[in-house]
Residue, then its C-alpha position, 0 to 999 in steps of 0.5 A: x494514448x499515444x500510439x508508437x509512443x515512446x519514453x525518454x529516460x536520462x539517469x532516473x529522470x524521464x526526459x520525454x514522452x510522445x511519438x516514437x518517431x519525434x523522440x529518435x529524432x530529438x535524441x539521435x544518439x540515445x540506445x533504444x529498447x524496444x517494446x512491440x506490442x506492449x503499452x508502457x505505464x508508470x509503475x504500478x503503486x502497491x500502496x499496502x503491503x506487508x512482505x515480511x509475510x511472503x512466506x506465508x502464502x495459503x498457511x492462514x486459512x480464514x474460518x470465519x473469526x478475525x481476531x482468532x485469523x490474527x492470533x493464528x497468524x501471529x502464531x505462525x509468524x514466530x514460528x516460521x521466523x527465519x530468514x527475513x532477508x530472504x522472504x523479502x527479497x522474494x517479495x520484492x521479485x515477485x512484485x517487480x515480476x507483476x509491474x510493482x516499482x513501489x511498494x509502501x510496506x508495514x513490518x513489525x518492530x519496523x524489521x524489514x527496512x534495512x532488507x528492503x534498503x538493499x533491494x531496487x524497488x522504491x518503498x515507503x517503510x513504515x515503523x509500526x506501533x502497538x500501544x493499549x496500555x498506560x505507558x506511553x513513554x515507551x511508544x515515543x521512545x520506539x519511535x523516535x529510535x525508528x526515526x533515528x535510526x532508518x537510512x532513507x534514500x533515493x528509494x527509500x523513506x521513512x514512515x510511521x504506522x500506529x497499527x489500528x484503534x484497537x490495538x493502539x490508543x488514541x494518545x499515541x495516534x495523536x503522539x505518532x501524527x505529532x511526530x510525523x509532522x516534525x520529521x515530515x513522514x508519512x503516516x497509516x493506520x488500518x481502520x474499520x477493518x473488521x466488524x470486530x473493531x466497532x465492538x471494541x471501540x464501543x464498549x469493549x465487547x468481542x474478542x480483542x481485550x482477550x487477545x491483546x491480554x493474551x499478548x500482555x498488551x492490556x492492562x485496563x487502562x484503554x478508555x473506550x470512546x463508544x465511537x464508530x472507528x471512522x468517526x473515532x480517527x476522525x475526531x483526534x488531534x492529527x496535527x493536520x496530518x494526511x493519514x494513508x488508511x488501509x482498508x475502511x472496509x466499513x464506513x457511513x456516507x457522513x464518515x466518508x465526507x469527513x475523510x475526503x474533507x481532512x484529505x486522507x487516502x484509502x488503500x483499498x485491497x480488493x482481494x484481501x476484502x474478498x478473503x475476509x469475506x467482507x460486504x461490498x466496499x464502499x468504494x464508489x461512494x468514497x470515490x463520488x466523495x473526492x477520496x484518493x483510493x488507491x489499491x494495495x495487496x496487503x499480505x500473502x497471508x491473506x492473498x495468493x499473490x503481490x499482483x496489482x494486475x490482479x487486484x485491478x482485475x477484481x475491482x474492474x469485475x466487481x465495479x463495472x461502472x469505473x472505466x479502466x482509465x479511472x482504475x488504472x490510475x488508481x494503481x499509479x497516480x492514486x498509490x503515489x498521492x497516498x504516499x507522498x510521492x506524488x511529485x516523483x511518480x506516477x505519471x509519465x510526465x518530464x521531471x518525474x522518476x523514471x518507474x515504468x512498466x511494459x505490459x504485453x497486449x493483444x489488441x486494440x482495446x489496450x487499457x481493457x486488456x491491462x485491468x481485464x488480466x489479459x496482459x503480463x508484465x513484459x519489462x519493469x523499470x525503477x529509478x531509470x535502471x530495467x529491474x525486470x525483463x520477462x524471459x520468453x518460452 
């Protein structure tokens, strides 16, 4: 904590951080924004989330079976297909309202990316994959197109995400990590997300091979493994690839030893786990095992907001032995080292992007404040430009 503290911003670069007082003097001739009353941090990391559903928000009702949540949703979302543009446009202002400067985002047919290359909040897009069935030239082929043809830039990079293992064959996780490793990108997958997922990967009992027939995404083919998700992602051959895995709402002490050793991370979305109505989430055990867990909103469709503030929140109600300090890292250095991005953002640090948010407080107790939901976003700032400034009553 540095009190009277202040950022130096050059271009997109932070130039320096510490004493207000010292920083005026080092940079006499530099304009000054000023911030009372309000503790500046790196820009809070949404590292999951899917803004093409924005416009879903409390039309997806959980009754109590996922597969079927699922197939409302899918439903839904070609109905209510219209304005791509727009919806994600919507989701990014909200984001960057609630401190949000980067935003690791998973659309279907890889859609939204080029709605998202316009807009100034920093995102990893990544290209997702369906694959249960025999073929798999067709996925290699989607994929290398997705590779071919998304635009990165200063904010944008590419990423790949086979969807989940019951949704996409082993093959081709092994084929997207193959991949990843040749272009350099980013790789995630949600796992062990539903209790649903263990059944499946069993012996294909539950509800998902009637879905995914439904869907005409089956044809038999699919050798279940009789593993436990975690320990079925576990045993492919990922090239060594770091995978971001959203959620992993279920998973054993042993499981959670082998992801910290292979060095995946963890999207833990503590509102959406709440949604679902999901047992405790392991997540003090994947912390005490050295797993990088970071937080993420996942979607309106299963969320009432794009706030890390409030996912904070929740983890800081539910899992009172971690400190603020630990919570809020790891909604900004956790979420950067999920996706990658971990020598650009994340700290504030000399040499790292200037992404930063301003969060207005009340009293001394500053972090408490930040992850007990008693503050709001004051200013954010991406890649050095103020994208957001919360207009007063």
């Amino acid at each position: 904590m540095i009190r009277e503290g202040a950022v130096g911003v050059e271009s997109s670069v932070i130039t320096a951080v510490g004493e207000f007082s010292d920083l005026r003097r080092r940079f006499a001739g530099a304009g000054i924004i000023e911030l009372p009353d309000c503790v500046l941090l790196p820009g809070l990391v949404n590292a999951h989330g899917h803004l093409e559903l924005a416009d879903l928000r409390g039309e997806v009702g959980y009754e109590g079976d996922f597969t079927d949540w699922v197939r409302r949703l899918v439903q839904l979302r070609g109905r209510k297909r219209g304005d791509l543009a727009k919806t994600v446009a919507a989701g990014v202002r909200e984001s960057l309202s609630y401190g949000v400067t980067t935003v690791g985002d998973i659309s279907y047919e890889h859609q939204a990316w080029s709605f998202l290359a316009k807009e100034r909040i920093r995102k990893v897009c990544f290209a997702e994959v369906f694959a249960t069935t025999a073929d798999l030239a067709g996925p290699g082929e989607y994929l290398r197109r997705c590779i071919a043809k998304t635009e990165g830039d200063e904010l944008l990079r590419l990423g790949l995400s086979p969807h989940a293992p019951y949704s996409t064959r082993g093959e081709v996780y092994e084929l997207t990590a193959a991949l990843a490793a040749e272009h350099g990108l980013i790789v995630t997958s949600h796992l062990a997300e539903d209790k649903g997922e263990f059944d499946f990967l069993r012996d294909g009992s539950g509800e998902w091979v009637g879905f995914l027939r439904e869907r005409g995404r089956w044809d038999g083919s699919f050798a279940f493994p009789g593993e436990r998700p975690v320990e079925y992602f576990l045993g492919l051959d990922l090239r060594g690839q770091r995978f971001l895995l959203a959620h992993v709402n279920y998973a054993n002490e042993q499981e959670i030893a082998g992801l910290a050793q292979a060095g995946h991370s963890v999207v833990y979305c503590p509102r959406s786990h709440d949604f679902f109505g999901h047992q405790r989430h392991p997540l003090m055990e994947m912390l005490g095992a050295g797993v990088n867990v970071c937080l993420g909103t996942d979607s309106l469709a299963s969320n009432d907001s794009l706030s890390m503030l409030a996912e904070m929140k929740l983890v800081y109600e539910q899992f009172p032995g971690l400190s603020p300090e630990r919570i809020i890292d790891m909604a900004t250095r956790g979420g950067a080292l999920g996706l990658g991005l971990q020598n650009e953002i994340g700290v504030l640090k000399a040499g790292y992007k200037a992404d930063l948010v301003a969060l207005r407080v009340a009293g001394d107790e500053v972090l408490r404040e930040v992850v007990g939901g008693e503050c709001e976003c004051a200013l954010t700032m991406v890649d050095g430009e103020v994208v957001y400034i919360r207009q007063e009553a």
